[in-house]
Structure formats: structure tokens, C-alpha cells
C-alpha positions in Angstrom: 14.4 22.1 -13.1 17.6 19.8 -14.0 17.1 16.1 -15.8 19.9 13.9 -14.8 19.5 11.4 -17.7 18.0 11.1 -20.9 17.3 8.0 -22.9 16.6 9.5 -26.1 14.5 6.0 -27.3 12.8 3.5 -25.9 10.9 0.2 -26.3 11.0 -1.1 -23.1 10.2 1.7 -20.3 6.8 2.6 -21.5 4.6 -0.3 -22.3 3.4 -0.6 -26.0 5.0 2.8 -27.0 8.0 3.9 -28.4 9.2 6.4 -26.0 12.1 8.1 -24.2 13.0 8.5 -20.8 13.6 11.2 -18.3 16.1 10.7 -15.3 15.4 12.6 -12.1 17.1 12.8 -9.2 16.8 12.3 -5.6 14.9 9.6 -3.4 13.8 9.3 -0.3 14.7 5.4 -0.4 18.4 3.9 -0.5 17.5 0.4 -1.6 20.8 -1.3 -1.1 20.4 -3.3 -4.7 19.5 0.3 -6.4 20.7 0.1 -10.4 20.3 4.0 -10.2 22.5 5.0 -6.5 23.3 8.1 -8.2 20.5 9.3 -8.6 18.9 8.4 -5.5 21.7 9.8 -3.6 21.7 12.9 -5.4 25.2 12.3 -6.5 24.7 12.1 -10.5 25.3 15.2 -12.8 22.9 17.4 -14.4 22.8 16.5 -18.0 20.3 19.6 -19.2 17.5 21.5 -18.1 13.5 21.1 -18.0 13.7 24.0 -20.9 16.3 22.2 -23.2 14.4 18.7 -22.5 11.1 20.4 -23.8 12.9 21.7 -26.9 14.0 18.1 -27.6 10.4 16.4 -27.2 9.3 19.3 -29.6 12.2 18.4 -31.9 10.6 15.1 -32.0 6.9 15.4 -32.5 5.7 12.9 -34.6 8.7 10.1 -33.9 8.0 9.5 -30.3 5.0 8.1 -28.6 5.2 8.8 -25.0 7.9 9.7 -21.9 8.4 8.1 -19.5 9.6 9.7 -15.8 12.2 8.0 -13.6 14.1 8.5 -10.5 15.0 8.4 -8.0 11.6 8.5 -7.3 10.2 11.7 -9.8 7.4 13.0 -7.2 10.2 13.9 -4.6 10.1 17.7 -5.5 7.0 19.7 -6.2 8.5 21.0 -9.2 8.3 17.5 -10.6 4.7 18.8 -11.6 4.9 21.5 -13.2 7.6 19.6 -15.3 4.6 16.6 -16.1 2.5 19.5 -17.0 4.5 21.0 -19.5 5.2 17.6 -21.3 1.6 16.6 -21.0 1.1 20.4 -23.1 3.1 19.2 -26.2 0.6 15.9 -26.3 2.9 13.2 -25.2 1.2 10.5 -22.6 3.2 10.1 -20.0 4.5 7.1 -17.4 5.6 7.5 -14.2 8.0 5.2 -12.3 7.2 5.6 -8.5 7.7 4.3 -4.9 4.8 5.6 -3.7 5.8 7.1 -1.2 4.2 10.6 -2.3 0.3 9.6 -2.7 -1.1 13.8 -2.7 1.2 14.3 -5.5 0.1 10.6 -7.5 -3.5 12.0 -6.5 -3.3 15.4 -8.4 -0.7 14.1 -11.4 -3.7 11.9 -12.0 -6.6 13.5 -11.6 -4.9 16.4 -13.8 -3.9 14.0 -16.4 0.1 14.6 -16.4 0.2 10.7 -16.7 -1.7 7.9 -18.2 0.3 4.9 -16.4 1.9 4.6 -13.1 4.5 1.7 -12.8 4.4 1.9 -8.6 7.3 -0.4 -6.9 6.1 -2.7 -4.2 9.2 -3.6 -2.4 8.4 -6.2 -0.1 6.4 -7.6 1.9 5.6 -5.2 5.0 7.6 -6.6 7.5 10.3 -6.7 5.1 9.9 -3.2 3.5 12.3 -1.1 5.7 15.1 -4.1 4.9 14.7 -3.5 1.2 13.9 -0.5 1.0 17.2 0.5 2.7 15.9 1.9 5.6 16.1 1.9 9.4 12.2 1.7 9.7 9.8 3.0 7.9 5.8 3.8 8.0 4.3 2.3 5.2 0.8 4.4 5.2 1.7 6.9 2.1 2.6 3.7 0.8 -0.8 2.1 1.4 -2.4 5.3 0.6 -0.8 4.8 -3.5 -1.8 1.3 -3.8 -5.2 2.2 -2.8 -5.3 5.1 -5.0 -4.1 2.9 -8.3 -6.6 0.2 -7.5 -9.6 2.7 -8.1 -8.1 2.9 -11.5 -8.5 6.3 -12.4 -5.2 5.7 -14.7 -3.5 2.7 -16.1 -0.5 1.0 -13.5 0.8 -1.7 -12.7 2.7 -3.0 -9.6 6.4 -4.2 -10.0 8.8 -6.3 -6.9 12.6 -6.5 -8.2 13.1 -9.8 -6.7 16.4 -10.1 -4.9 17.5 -14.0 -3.9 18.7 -12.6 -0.8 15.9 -10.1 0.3 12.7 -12.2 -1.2 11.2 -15.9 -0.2 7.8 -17.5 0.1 6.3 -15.4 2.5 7.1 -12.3 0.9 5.2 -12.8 -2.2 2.5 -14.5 0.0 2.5 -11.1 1.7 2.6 -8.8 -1.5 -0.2 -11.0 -3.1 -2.7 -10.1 -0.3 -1.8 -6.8 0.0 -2.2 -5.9 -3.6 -5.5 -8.2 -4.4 -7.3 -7.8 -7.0 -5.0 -5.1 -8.8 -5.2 -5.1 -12.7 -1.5 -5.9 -13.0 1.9 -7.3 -11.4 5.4 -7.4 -12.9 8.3 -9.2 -11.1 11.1 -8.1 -12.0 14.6 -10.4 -12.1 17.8 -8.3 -10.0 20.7 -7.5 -12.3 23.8 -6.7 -10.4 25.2 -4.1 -12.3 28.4 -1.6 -11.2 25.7 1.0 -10.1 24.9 -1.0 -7.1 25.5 0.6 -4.0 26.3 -2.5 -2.3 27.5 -5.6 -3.0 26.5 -9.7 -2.3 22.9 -9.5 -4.4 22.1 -11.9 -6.8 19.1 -12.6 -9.1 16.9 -15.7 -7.9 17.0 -18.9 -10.1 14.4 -19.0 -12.8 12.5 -21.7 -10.8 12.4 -19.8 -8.1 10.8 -16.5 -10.1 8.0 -18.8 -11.5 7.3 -20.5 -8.2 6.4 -16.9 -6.7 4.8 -16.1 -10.1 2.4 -18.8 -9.3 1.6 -17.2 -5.5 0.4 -14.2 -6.7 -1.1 -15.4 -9.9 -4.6 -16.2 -8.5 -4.6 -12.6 -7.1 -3.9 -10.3 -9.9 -5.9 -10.1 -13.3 -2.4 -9.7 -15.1 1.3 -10.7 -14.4 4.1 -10.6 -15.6 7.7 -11.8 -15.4 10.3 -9.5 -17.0 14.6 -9.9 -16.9 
């Protein structure tokens, strides 16, 4: 299997660990405000292979304390597994970024321990997801399906919106907050326009604005949390 990126250290991607972080590509999103369009579209470079990124994590044994697995969204391809499974064999917990959009694969990663945290995007609000998510339409049971799944709590997660002023208001975060009730934890994440966006026109919402939605879903989460 190729990795398209490597971020050989970490303090930010994997909560409470010093880490690094694997790049994979493909998606079968194309959010328009995407920092990683490469990727998603398939378009980056290989950077090394699954065997010379194991030789690296053993090479650092002892230094690092978890990986964590990005995309594109990382349980595109079967083979995605198989990768998880031979981190998980050198003793590195893992994270997972994911859309969610792949709930059998979440299922079985979990319940064979390849990871011990799921950061699981929640675009928008439903009637909004297509819009964000890039899409003509979209069918938002697999979707459901993950949510559900990472509520049980069988492994750590948390739920994460990249709010975009343009894509987000009031209703969407009225929205998100009854559709993921009672979940353990919630990030939203502040838009940065960077050169890697496919599209222009997006801007981050005012800081007002963040803690204003902050304060929606608040009541409905046991955690949140307001990163960027």
C-alpha cells in the first residue's frame, strides 16, 4: 500500500500523545473548502510505501506515542486494514480521522482494536450535508450508521464540524446538536483558507459567531470543544 504524507511528529493530531501522522489517499467526498484536495482527489504523489512507513515507526519505538491515520478519508480501501493492523502489531495506539461514510470497516477496525480513537467529521446538518460535503446528493444512512456505532463507545471519538461562514448558521448546529445527542465529545473546528483549497470565496466565521454555536450544542454533548 502507498502513504501519500508523513508528518514525522505531532502534538496536535492525536489528543494527549506525541504522535505522527499518516496521509492516505483518496475520498469519496470533494468538500469544496478541503485543506487536503490532493488527496481526496487522488491527485498527490506517493511519498513511500506501507513497508518503508513500518520500518520508520520501528525506527522510532520508544520516542513516539501513537499514529494517527488521515485522508482523504483512510477506510476508502480495504487494504487500509491490513495497514491498521500491522501498526497496531508494533504497539502504537492508533487514531483515525474519518467521514464516516464506511461504518462495516469502523465496525471491525474497532472491534479488532486497530484504533483506540476515532475523530469522525460531521459535516452539516442533514439537509445541508450534500452542499458541504461537495456533493450532488447524497444518502446519509452509512453516515448515521457511524454516529451510532461511536455513541455505544466501544472506542474513544469525538465528533468534529469545520465551520465555514458561508456553509454554517443557526440551524445547522441546531441540527448537528440533535443528531449527535448525548455523544461524549464535540470539536468545532475554525476554516483556514489555505492554497490547498479546491475552491475559492470561504472564510472562517467571526469568533462570536463560533462561541454563539458553541453554546447550541453545549447542553447536548458531555465535552466540547473549540479548536483554530
Amino acid at each position: 500500500m502507498k502513504i501519500y504524507g508523513l508528518q514525522k511528529m505531532t502534538l496536535l493530531d492525536y489528543p494527549g500523545r506525541i504522535a505522527c501522522t499518516v496521509f492516505l489517499s483518496g475520498c469519496d467526498m470533494r468538500c469544496p473548502w478541503c485543506h487536503n484536495s490532493e488527496l481526496a482527489e487522488g491527485k498527490a504523489p506517493a511519498v513511500m510505501t506501507s513497508e518503508e512507513l513500518i520500518s520508520f515507526l520501528k525506527k522510532r519505538q520508544g520516542m513516539l506515542e501513537g499514529v494517527a491515520v488521515t485522508g482523504g478519508e483512510p477506510l476508502l480501501r480495504e487494504e487500509s486494514l491490513e495497514l491498521l493492523r500491522e501498526i497496531r502489531a508494533l504497539g502504537y495506539p492508533v487514531k483515525l480521522d474519518s467521514n464516516g461514510t464506511h461504518p462495516d470497516r469502523l465496525r471491525r477496525a474497532a472491534e479488532e482494536g486497530l484504533i483506540q480513537y476515532c475523530a469522525m467529521d460531521i459535516k452539516n446538518s442533514p439537509e445541508r450535508y450534500a452542499e458541504t460535503a461537495g456533493l450532488s446528493e447524497i444518502a446519509l444512512t452509512a453516515v448515521r450508521e457511524s454516529v451510532d456505532f461511536l455513541k455505544t463507545g466501544s472506542i474513544d471519538y469525538e465528533f468534529r464540524t469545520t465551520a465555514v461562514k458561508e456553509l454554517h448558521d443557526e440551524r445547522s448546529f441546531r441540527a448537528i446538536a440533535e443528531w449527535i445527542s448525548g455523544a461524549k465529545r464535540y470539536a468545532i473546528q475554525k476554516f483556514t483558507d489555505r492554497d490547498t483549497v479546491p475552491f475559492e470565496g470561504f472564510h472562517a466565521p467571526e469568533e462570536a459567531q463560533i462561541q454563539a454555536w458553541a453554546e447550541i450544542v453545549r447542553p447536548h454533548v458531555r465535552e466540547l470543544l473549540i479548536r483554530g
